[in-house]
KOLTORFI-677985 format. One record per residue (C-alpha): x, y, z. Coordinates in pm, whole numbers, plus 50000, padded with zeros to 5 digits. Each point is the difference from the previous one (the first is absolute). Layout:
BEGIN
{px=X | py=Y | pz=Z}
...
REM end
This chain:
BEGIN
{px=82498 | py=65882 | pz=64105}
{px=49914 | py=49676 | pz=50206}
{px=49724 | py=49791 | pz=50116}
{px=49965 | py=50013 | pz=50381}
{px=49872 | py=49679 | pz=50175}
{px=49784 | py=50048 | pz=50323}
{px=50055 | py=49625 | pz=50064}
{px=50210 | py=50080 | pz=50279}
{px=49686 | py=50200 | pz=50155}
{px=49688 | py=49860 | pz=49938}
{px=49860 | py=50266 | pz=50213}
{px=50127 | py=50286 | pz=49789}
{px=49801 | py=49839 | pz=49720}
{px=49692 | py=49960 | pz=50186}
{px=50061 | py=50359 | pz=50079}
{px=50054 | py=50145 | pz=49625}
{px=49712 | py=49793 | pz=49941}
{px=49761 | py=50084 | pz=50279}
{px=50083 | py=50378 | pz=49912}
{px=49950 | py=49939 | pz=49584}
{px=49613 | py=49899 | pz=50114}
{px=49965 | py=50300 | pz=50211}
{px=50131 | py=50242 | pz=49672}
{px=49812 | py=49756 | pz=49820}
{px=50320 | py=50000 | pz=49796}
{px=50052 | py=50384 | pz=49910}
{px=50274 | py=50196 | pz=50049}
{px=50270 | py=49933 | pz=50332}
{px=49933 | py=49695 | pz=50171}
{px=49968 | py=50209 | pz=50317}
{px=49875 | py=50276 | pz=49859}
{px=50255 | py=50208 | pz=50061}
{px=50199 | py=50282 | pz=49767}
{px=50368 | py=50000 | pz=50090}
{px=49971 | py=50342 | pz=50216}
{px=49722 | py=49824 | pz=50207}
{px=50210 | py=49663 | pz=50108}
{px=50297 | py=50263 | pz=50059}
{px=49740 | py=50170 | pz=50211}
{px=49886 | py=49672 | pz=50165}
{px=50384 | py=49941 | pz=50057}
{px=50034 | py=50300 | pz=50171}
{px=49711 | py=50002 | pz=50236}
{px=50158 | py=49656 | pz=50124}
{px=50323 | py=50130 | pz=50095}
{px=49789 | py=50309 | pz=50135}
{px=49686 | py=49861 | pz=50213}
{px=50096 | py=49622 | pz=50022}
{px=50369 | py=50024 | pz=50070}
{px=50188 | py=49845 | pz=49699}
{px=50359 | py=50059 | pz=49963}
{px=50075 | py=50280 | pz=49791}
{px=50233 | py=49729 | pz=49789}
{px=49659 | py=49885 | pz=49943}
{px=49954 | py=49962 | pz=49626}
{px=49940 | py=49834 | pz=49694}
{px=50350 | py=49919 | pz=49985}
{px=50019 | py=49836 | pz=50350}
{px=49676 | py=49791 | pz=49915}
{px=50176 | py=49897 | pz=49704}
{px=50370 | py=49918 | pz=50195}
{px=49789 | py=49814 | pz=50280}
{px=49800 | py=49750 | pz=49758}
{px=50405 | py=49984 | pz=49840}
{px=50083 | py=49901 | pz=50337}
{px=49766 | py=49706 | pz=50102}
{px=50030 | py=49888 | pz=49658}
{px=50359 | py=49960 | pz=50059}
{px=49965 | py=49840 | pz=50297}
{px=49703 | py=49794 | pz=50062}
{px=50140 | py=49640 | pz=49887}
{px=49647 | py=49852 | pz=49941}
{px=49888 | py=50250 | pz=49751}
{px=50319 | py=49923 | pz=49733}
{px=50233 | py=49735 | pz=50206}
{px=50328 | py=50063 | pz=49914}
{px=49916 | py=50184 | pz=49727}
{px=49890 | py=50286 | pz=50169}
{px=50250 | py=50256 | pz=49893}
{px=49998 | py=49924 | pz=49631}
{px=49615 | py=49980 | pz=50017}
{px=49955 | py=50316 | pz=50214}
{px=50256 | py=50204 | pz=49762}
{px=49800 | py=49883 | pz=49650}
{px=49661 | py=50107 | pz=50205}
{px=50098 | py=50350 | pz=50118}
{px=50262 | py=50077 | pz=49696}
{px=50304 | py=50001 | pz=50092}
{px=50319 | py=49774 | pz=50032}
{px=50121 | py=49702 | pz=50239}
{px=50273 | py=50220 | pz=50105}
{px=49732 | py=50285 | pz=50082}
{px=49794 | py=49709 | pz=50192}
{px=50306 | py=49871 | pz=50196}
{px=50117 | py=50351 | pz=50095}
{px=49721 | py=50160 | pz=50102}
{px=49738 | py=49748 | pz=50116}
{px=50122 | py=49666 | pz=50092}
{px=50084 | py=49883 | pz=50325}
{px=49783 | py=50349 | pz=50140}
{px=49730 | py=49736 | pz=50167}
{px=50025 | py=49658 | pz=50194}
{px=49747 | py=49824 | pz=50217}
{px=49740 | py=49984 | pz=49685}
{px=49875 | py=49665 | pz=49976}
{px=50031 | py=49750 | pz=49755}
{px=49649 | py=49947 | pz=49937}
{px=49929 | py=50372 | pz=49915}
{px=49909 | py=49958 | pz=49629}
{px=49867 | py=50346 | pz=49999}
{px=50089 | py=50314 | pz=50027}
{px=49697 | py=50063 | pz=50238}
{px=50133 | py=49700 | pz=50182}
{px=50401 | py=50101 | pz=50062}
{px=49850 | py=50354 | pz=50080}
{px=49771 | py=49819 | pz=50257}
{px=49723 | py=50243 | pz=49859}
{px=49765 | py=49743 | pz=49895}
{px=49674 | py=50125 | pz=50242}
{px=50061 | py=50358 | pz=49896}
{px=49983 | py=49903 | pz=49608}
{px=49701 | py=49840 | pz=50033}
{px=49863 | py=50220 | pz=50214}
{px=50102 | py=50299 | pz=49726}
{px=49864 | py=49790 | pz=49748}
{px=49657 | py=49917 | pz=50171}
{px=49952 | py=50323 | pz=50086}
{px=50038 | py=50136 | pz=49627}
{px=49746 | py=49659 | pz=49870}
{px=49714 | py=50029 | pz=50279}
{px=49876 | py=50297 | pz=49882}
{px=49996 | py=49898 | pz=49655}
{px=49844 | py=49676 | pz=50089}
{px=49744 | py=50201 | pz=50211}
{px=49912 | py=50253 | pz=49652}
{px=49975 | py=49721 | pz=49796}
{px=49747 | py=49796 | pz=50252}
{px=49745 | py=50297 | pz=50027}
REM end
């Protein structure tokens, strides 16, 4: 077992957060059972387009991926730092995930920011809050 930080996306933990209020803390945070996100994963591939590598697994290897190679997020520790994160070694880090990405700048603290997906996490995130915020105004 290991702690996961969401430092490196403070828009994943405005997410989780946003969708804890909306469960109002029961059960999944999206209120999903396992079958129904594998549903939901399927019915992207099948009406939106997604690659049919599209999975859990490639979420997982593209976060391992910007990680490893967005230098404002860790500096020049990004390997080592990316590798403790996700669970596996240096050598796994180096192999598989370094050097996959260039042009992400410096200033991308983020993950939102090296994924230049900043608008469409706050958008996500608004659009999860509003309604809550409308409920708890009437």
């Amino acid at each position: 077992a290991r702690t996961i930080g969401l430092e490196v996306s403070p828009a994943l933990r405005k997410l989780l957060s946003a969708q804890r209020l909306k469960t109002g803390g029961k059960g999944s945070v999206f209120g999903l059972t396992r079958d129904e996100a594998d549903a939901a994963m399927k019915r992207l591939k099948a009406q939106y387009g997604a690659p049919d590598a599209a999975g859990w697994q490639m979420l997982r290897r593209t976060t391992a991926t910007y990680l490893c190679n967005a230098p404002g997020i860790y500096g020049a520790a990004s390997p080592f730092m990316e590798s403790r994160q996700l669970g596996h070694s240096v050598i796994v880090a180096e192999k598989h995930y370094a050097g996959l990405l260039r042009g992400i700048p410096i200033e991308a603290k983020t993950l939102e920011a090296a994924m230049q997906i900043e608008v469409e996490a706050a958008q996500l995130i608004e659009s999860i809050v509003a309604p809550a915020r409308h409920l708890a105004a009437v």
